[in-house]
N, C-alpha and C positions, 0 to 999 in steps of 0.2 A: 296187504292193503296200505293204501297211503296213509300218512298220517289223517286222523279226523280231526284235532286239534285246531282250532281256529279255521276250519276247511269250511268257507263257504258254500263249497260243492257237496257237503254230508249234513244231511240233515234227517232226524227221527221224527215220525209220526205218532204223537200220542192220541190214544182213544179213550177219552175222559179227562176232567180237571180237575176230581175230588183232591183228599189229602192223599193220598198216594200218590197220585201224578204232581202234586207237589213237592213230595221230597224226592221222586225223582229229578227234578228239576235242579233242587238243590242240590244235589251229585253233579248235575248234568254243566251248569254254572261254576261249580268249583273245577270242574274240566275241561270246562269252555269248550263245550259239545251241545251244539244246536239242536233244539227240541222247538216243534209244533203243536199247539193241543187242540182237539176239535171237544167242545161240551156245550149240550145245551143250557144251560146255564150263565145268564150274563156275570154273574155272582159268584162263577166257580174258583176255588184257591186257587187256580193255577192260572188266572187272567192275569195278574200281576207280575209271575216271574217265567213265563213263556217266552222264546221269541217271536213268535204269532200267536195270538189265541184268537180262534174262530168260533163262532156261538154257532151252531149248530145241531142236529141228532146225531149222534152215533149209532142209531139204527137204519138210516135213510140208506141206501145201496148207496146211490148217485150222492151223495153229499161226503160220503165217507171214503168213494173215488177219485172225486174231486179235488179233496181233503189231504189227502195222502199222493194226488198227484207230484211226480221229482225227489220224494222221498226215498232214501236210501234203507232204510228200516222202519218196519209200523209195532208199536206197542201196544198196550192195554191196562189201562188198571182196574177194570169192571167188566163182569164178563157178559154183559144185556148188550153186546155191540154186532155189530150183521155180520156174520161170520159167511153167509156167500160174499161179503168184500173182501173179506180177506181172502179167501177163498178166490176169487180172478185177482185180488194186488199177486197174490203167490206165481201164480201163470205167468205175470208179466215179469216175473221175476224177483218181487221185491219179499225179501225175506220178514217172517211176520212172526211174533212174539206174542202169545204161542202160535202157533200154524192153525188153520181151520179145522184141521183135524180134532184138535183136540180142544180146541175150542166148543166143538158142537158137540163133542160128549158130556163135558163136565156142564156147559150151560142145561141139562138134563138129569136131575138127579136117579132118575128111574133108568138111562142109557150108564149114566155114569156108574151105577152098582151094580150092573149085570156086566158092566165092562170088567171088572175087579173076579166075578165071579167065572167068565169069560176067560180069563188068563192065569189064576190058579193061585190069583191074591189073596188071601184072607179076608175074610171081612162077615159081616153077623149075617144070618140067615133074615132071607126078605119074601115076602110073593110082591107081584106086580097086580096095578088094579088099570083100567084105563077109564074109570069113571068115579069119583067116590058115591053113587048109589051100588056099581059093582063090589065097593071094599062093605058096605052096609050088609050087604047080601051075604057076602064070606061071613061075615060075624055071625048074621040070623039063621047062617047053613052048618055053621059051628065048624067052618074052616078054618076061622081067624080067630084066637082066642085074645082077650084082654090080660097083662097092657101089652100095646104095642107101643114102638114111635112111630107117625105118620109123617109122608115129604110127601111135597108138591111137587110133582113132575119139574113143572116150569114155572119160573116166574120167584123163588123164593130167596131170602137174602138175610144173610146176617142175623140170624134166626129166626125169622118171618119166613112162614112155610113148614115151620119143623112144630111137632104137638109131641110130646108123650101122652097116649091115650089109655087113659085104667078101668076109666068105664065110659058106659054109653052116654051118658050127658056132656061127656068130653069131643062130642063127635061133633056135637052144636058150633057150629061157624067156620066150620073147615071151609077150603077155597076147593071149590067145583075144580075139576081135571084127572090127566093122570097123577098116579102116587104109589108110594111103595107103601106098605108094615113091614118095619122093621120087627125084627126079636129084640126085647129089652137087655140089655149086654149088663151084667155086672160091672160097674169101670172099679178099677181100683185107681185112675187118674189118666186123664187126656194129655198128649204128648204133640207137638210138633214139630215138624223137621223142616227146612226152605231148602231146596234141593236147585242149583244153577246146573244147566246144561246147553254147554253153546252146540254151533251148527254143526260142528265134527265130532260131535258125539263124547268131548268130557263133561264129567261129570263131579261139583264136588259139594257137601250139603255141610250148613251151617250147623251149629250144635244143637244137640234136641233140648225143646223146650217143654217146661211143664206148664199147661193153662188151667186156670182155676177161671170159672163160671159163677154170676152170678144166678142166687136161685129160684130168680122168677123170670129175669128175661135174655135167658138164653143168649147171653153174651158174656165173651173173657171177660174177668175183673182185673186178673192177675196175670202178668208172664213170667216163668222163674226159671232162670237158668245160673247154675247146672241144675238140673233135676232131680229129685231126692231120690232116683233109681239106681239100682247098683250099677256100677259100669258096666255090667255083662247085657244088661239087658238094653242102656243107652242105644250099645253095641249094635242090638238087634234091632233097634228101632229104628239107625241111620239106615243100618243097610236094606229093611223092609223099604222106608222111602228110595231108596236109590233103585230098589226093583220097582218099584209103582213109577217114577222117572224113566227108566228104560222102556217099561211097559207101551207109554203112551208117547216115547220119541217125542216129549215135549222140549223145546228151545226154550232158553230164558230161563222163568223161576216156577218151582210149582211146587207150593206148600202143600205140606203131607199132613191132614189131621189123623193122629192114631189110637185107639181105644188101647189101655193095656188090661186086661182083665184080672179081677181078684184070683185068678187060680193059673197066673201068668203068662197067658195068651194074648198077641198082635192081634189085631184087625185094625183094619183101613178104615177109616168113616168116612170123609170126604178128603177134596184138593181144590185147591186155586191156581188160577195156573198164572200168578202174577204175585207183585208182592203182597206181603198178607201182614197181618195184626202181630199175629206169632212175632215175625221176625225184625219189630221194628226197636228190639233193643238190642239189634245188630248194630246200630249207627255210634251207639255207645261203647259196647260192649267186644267189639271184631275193628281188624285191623279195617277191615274192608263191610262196608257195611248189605244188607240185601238190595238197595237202590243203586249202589254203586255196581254189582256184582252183575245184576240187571245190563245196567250200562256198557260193560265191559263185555259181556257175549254179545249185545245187539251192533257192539263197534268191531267184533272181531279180534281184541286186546285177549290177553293173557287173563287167567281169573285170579284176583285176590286171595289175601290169606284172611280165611275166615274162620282162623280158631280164635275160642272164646279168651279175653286178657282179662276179666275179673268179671265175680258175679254181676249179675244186676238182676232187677226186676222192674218189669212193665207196667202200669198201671193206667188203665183206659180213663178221659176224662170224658164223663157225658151229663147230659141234660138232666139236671132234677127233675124227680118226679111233682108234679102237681106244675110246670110250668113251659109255656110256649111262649114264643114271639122272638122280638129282638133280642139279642144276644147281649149279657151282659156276664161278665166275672169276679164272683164275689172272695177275700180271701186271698187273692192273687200274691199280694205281697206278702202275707205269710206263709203260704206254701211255698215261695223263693226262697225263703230264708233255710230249708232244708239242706244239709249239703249233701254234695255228690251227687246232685237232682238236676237234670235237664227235661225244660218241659216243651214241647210240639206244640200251639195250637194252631186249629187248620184252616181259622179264617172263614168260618159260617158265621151266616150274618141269621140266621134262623136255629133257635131251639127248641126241643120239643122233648118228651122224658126218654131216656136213655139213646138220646142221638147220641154217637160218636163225635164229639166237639175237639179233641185232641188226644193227646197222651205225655206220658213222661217219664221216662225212666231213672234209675236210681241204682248207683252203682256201689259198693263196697270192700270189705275185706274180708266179708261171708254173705253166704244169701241171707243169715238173719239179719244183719245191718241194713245191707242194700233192700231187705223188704221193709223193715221197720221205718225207715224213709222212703220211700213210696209209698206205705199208706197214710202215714203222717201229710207229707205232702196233698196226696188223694183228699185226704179226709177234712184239711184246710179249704179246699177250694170247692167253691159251691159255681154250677153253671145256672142259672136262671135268667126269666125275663123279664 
C-alpha cells in the first residue's frame, strides 16, 4: 500500500463522534491520517477534530452509504450502527472494522452467548427466552431458579440492560424483548484483554487488565494493570482472548471481558468489537496506544508494541449523582495537581448521574502509587450542573 500519510486519496469512515472516536482522531492527527465522522449529534466530540463531520444517523442504510461513499476504510465506535451498510460498503469492496459479521452478533447479547457456546468457548450456563413474559413462566414452571443475571437481547449499553435478579420484585421494570438468564458466576475479579487483529489474520493483544465496578451502577470505577493475577493465569486470559479473536475473524480491536472465577475458571462474558474503557490507559501506559493500534490495521501498517512500560490505573470520570444539565467541573485544578495524572475529558456539554464525562489515568512505580493517584485525583473532581 502507498503511503497513507498526507494522502489525500485515503481517507477513513468513522461511525460515531462520542469520546472514542475522539481519541481516535487524536492518533489519527498525530499521523496525519484523514478521518470522516458521521453522528447524529451537532454536539458530538468529534465535530471539532474531524476532517468532515457530518450530522447525521448512523442507523439510516442510505445516509451511512452516502456517508462512507470514496472511503478507503469504515470504522466504529458504537455498535447501534446498520450493519446491512456495512454489510454492501464490504461487497463494494471497502474493508470495514469490524466486518458485518460480527457486527450483528455482538449487537445481540442473546446471538452473541450462544455464539461462544457454539464454538466451545467458555462462558456461564444461560437459557434463552424470546419474550420476558416467557422468562416469567420459566420462574412460575420452576425452570429458572433465583438469582439469575438478566440481558436484553437488543438495545442494552454500558450497563443498561443487564439486572442481577434474586428475587421476583426484581423483575419490576425489566425492558420487554428477547433476553437470556444468566447462572450467577462466583467472580473472584473481572479481567480484560483488547485484542488487534488486522486483515491477514495477525494477531497481537494488549496486557490484561483488572476492572473494578462500581456497586450500584454497573460500570468500571477502576482499570488496573498489571493485574493482581499470578502470571500463569494472565497467561491464560490473553490467550482465551486471542481464541474468542480468532473465533469471530474480527478486524481491528475487540475487547475481551473475562469472569475469572473463585475456584479458578475462564469464562467469556461479553466483547466489543471497537475500542473499549478497558484499554484506554493504553495511551499512557504502551508504546502504542489501542486507538493507535486501531489505526494501524485499518491503514494496513505494521502493529505497535504494546507491551505494558509501567503500571497505571484508570479511573472513569462521570456525573454526580443528584445532578443534570449543563456541564460544569468542580475541583479541576486540584486534581491536576496529582502527579503522573493525565486526564481525558470528552467534551459533553450534557450531564446526568454516572454519564461517562471522561477519564484519567495515572501512572507510577507500583500499582499502589499509580492507584493512590488516581483516586486522589478521582475523588477531587466533582462533575455537576
Amino acid at each position: 500500500m502507498a503511503s497513507i500519510f498526507s494522502n489525500p486519496d485515503f481517507q477513513i469512515a468513522l461511525l460515531g463522534g462520542g469520546q472514542l472516536g475522539k481519541m481516535i482522531l487524536s492518533e489519527a492527527r498525530r499521523m496525519d491520517i484523514a478521518v470522516r465522522v458521521l453522528d447524529p449529534s451537532a454536539d458530538a466530540p468529534c465535530r471539532l477534530g474531524a476532517q468532515h463531520f457530518v450530522q447525521g444517523s448512523f442507523m439510516d442504510f442510505d445516509t451511512v452509504m452516502a456517508f462512507a461513499e470514496g472511503a478507503q476504510a469504515v470504522a466504529i465506535e458504537i455498535e447501534s450502527v446498520n450493519a446491512d451498510a456495512l454489510e454492501a460498503l464490504e461487497a463494494k469492496g471497502v474493508p470495514c472494522f469490524p466486518q458485518s459479521h460480527v457486527l450483528r452478533i455482538i449487537q445481540n447479547k442473546v446471538a452473541q452467548k450462544q455464539f461462544y457456546a457454539d464454538h466451545g468457548l467458555p462462558t456461564s450456563d444461560f437459557q434463552r427466552f424470546s419474550t420476558l413474559k416467557e422468562l416469567t413462566q420459566a420462574i412460575d414452571l420452576g425452570r429458572l431458579a433465583f438469582p439469575f443475571v438478566w440481558k436484553l437481547g437488543q438495545g442494552g449499553y454500558d450497563g443498561f440492560g443487564v439486572s442481577v435478579i434474586r428475587i421476583a420484585d426484581d423483575l419490576a421494570g425489566l425492558s420487554e424483548g428477547e433476553c437470556i438468564a444468566e447462572t450467577l458466576v462466583d467472580i473472584g475479579c473481572e479481567i480484560g484483554v483488547v485484542v488487534a487483529r488486522n486483515k491477514i489474520g495477525e494477531s497481537q493483544s494488549f496486557p490484561a487488565v483488572e476492572m473494578e465496578f462500581h456497586p450500584t451502577a454497573n460500570q468500571v470505577e477502576f482499570v488496573v494493570c498489571p493485574s493482581a493475577l499470578p502470571p500463569e493465569a494472565i497467561a491464560e486470559a490473553e490467550a482465551l482472548a486471542l481464541r474468542v479473536s480468532e473465533a469471530f475473524n474480527a478486524f481491528g480491536l475487540l475487547a475481551v471481558e473475562l469472569f475469572y472465577t473463585k475456584s479458578g475458571q475462564w469464562l467469556v462474558n461479553e466483547v466489543a468489537p471497537r475500542p473499549h474503557n478497558s484499554g484506554h490507559l493504553t495511551i499512557e501506559a504502551c508504546s502504542t496506544s489501542q486507538f493507535e493500534q486501531l489505526l494501524r490495521c485499518m491503514c494496513g501498517l505494521p502493529m505497535g508494541d504494546s507491551k505494558l512500560l509501567h503500571p497505571a490505573v484508570m479511573a472513569n470520570i462521570v456525573g454526580a449523582e443528584g445532578f443534570s444539565g449543563p456541564v460544569r467541573y468542580d475541583g479541576l485544578s486540584d486534581a491536576m495537581r496529582t502527579p503522573g495524572t493525565a486526564f481525558h475529558i470528552y467534551g459533553k456539554a450534557q450531564t446526568r448521574p454516572f454519564r461517562k464525562m471522561g477519564h484519567l489515568t495515572s501512572v507510577g512505580r507500583s500499582v499502589d502509587e499509580a492507584r493512590a493517584r488516581a483516586a486522589a485525583a478521582r475523588d477531587a473532581l466533582q462533575v455537576r450542573a
